[in-house]
N, C-alpha and C positions, 0 to 999 in steps of 0.2 A: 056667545062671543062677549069678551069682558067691553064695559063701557069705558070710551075714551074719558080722563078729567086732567085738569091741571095743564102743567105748564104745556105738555104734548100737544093734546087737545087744542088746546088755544092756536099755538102753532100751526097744528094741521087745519084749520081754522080759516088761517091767513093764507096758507097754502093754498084750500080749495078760494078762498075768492080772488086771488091773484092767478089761478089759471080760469077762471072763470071772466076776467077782464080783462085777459089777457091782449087776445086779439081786437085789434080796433075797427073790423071790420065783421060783420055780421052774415057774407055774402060773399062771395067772388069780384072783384073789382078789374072790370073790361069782361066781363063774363062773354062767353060765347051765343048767341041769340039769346039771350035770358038762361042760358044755363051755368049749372058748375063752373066749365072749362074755365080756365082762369088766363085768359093770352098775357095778362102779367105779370106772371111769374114766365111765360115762353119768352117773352120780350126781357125780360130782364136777365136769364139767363144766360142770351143770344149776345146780349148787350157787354156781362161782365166777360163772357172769354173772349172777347177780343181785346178787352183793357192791355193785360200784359204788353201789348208788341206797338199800341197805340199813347201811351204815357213815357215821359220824360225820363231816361233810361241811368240819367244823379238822383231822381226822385221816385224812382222803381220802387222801391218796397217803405216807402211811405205811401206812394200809391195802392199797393198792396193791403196794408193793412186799414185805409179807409177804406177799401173794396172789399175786406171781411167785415167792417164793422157795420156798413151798411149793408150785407148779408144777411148778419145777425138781424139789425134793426128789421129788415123788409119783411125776411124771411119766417123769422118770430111772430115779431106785431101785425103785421101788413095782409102779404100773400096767404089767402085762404085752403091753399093745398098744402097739403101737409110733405115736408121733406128728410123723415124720418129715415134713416140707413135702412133701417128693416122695411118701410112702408114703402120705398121707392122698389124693392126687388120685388114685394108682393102686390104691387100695385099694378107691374109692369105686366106679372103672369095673369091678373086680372082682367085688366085691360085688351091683353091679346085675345082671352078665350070669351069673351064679349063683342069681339069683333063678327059684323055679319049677324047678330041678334038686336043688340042696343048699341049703334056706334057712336051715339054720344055720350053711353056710357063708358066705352070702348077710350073714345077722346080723352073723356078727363084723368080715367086710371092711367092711360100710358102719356100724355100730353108732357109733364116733365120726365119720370125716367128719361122717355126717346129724345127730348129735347139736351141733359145732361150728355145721353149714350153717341149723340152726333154729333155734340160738340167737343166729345172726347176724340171721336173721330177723327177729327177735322183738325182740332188746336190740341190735341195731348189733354193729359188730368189737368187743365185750368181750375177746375170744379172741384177740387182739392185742395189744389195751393192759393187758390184765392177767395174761393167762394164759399164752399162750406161750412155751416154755421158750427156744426161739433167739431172739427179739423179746427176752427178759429178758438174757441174757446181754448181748445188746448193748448194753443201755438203762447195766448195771450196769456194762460195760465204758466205756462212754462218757462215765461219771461221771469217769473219773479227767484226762480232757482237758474238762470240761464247761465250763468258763472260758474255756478257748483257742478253743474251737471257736464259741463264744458271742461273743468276740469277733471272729473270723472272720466271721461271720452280720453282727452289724450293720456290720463293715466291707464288705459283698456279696459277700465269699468272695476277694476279690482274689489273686490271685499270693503267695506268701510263700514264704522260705526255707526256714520250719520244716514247714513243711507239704511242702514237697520233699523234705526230708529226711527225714519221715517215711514218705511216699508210697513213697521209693525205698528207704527199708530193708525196710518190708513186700512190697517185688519183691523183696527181696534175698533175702529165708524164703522165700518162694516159690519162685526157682528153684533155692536151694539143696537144699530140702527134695526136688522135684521129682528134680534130679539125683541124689540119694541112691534115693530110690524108681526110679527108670527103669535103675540097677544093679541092684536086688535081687530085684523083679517085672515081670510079665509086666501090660498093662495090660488091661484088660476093659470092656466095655461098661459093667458095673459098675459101673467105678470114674470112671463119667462127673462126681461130683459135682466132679472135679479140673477140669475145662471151665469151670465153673462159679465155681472159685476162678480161675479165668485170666481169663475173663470181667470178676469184680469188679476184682482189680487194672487191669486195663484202662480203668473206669470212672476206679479212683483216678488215674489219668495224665488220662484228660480231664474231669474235674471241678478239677484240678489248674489248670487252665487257661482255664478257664471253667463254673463251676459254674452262672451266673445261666444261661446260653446255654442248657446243655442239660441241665439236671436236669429237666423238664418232658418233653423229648424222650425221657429215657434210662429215666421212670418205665413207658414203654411196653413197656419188655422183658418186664416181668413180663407180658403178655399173650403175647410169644414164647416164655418160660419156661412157660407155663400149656401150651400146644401142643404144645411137643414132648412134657412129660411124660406129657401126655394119649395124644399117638400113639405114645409107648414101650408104655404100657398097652395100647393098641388092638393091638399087634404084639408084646405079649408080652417086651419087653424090660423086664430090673428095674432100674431104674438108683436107687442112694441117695442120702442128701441129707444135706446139713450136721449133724452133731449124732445120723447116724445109728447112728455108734457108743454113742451115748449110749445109744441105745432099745435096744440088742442085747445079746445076749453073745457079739458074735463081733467080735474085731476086725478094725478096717477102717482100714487105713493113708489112703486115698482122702478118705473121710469125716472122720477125723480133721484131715488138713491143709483139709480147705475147712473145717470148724468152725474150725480154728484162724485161717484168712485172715477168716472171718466175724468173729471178735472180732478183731483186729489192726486191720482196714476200719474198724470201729465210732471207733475211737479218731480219725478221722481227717475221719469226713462221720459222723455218727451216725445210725444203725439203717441203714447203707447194704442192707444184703440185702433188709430190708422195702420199701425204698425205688423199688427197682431192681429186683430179681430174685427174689423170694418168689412164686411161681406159686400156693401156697396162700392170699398173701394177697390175692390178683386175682380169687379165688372167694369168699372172704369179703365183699370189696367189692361182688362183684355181689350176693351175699345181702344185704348190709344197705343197698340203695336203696331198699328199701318196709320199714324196721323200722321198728316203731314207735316206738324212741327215736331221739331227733335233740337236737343242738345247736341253739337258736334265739338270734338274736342280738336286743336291742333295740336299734334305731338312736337312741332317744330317750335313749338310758342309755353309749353307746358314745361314748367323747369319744378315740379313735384314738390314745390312746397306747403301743400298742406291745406289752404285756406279755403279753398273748396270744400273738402272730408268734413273740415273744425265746422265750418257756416251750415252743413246740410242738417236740419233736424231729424231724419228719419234715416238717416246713414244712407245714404242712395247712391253715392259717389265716393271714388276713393281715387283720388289725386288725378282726378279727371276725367277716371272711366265713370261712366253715369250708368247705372241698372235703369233701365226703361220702367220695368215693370213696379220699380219702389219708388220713381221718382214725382215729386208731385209739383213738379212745373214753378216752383216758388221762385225760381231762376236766383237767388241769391248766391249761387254757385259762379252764373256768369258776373253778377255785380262783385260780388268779392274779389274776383281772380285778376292779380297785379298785373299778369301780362296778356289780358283777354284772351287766352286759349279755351277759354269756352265761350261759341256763342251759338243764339237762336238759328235756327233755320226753317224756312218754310217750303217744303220742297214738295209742291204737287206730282212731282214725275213718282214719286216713293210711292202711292198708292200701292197696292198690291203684290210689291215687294215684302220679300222677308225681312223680318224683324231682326232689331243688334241683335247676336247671344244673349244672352245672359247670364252672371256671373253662376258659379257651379255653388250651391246653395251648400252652406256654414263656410264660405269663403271669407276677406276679410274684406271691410265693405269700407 
């Protein structure tokens, strides 16, 4: 393998001691009788989904996005478990088949998945629209094109040049970045999250081209992304996820570039990873079909002017009908809507009830 020099080198360099000091904790903080389990990141979970319905409802999503950013901060620097999209699915199948052999180890693998999965349960994807640290970065990434992309939207995504050209620069990091890596290392099952950033740019070339067509079709990956991580697990393969450099102190060249394609995509289709490929968030959505909070629209209050659809980042709503399953609780749909025909509800009697339909998939959203 050729040796690292120059300005790369150096870089990767900075890289590895910035994931190396990353985290400011050495240990689990509230650990469980001196173990792993980390009750701070349970408490802290427990704590953010209830924000939504407990904060000041003119300062709703400024509250919101101080609630993502001290995600990021906690959940990065802080909480010693890691909350990586792919580690939380293969943690959780861990955790279960550990049960009844080592159930403290059993504790800490499933301790947050099940803490996420029940409070999807209970309050809906909270842990989406507020909390999650890659869902933030992108939200916070896709601010700075949020006008261009907004205008794209109400024009139906058509064809454009600038959109080409940014599509295709973001290929352009990509296989540069790639070729630089494919000289230095040896590639690993591993370092699968790079699949995964190839994948996305793929999406950017046919969204590129038709985004009305097949944004509906293309949201079903995430149930092929949910599969395979799943049967990584089942066969003992570890394979990392976007941002999982973040959770670690170990650098990870793999990880790094698909975080970096995640935010680069963002600028271009917004929250594209949630959208498409988040295997975590295809398990959330199945938790929160029977939660007891919901979105209800009133038809008598609903005069279909649009500001719902335009405000929803992940197209989830379209002049009021809400898709459950795409929806990620951000409620910026109820804060936007002039004549409040959308609002919260917390409706315990729903438990066990069937879920809304769902719209009939490449519908228009």
């Amino acid at each position: 393998m050729p040796e690292k020099s120059g300005f790369f080198a150096a870089l990767e360099e900075v890289f590895e001691g910035v994931s190396a000091n990353l985290k400011l904790v050495d240990k689990a903080l509230m650990g469980l009788e001196g173990s792993y389990v980390e009750l701070l990141t349970i408490l802290a979970l427990g704590l953010l989904a209830i924000v939504p319905v407990v904060v000041p409802e003119r300062r709703r999503q400024l509250f919101r996005h101080l609630n993502q950013v001290f995600g990021i901060v906690i959940f990065i620097f802080v909480v010693f478990t890691c909350l990586g999209v792919f580690g939380m699915v293969r943690n959780l199948f861990r955790g279960l088949s550990e049960i009844g052999r080592e159930n403290i180890v059993a504790l800490y693998y499933c301790s947050v998945p099940v803490t996420v999965l029940v409070t999807s349960l209970l309050f809906g994807p909270s842990f989406c629209g507020w909390i999650c640290p890659t869902g933030a970065l992108q939200e916070f990434t896709g601010m700075l094109t949020r006008r261009w992309t907004a205008r794209r939207k109400r024009g139906g995504w058509r064809f454009s040049r600038g959109a080409a050209l940014l599509t295709l620069a973001i290929a352009g990091v990509f296989l540069l970045w790639m070729a630089y890596l494919a000289k230095t290392r040896i590639f690993f099952v591993e370092d699968a999250s790079i699949y995964w950033s190839e994948v996305l740019v793929l999406i950017l070339l046919v969204l590129l081209f038709g985004m009305k067509r097949w944004d509906g079709k293309l949201r079903r990956l995430r149930v092929l992304s949910f599969a395979i991580i799943l049967l990584a697990a089942i066969v003992g393969l570890r394979i990392t996820s976007p941002v999982h450099f973040g959770f670690s102190k170990v650098y990870d060249p793999a990880s790094l570039l698909a975080t970096v394609m995640v935010i680069l995509a963002a600028l271009a289709v917004p929250m594209i990873w949630c959208r498409y490929l988040c295997p975590w968030r295809e398990a959330i959505a199945w938790a929160s079909r029977h939660s007891v909070r919901s979105l209800v629209t009133d038809p008598a209050k609903c005069n279909a002017c649009g500001a719902c659809t335009e405000g929803c980042a992940v197209d989830a709503i379209d002049n009021g009908a809400v898709d459950p399953h795409e929806c990620h609780l951000c409620l910026k749909c109820v804060d936007h809507c002039p004549t409040k025909a959308i609002r919260i509800v917390d409706d315990w009697k729903r438990c066990g009830r069937a879920p809304a339909p769902r719209p009939a998939a490449g519908s228009s959203r």
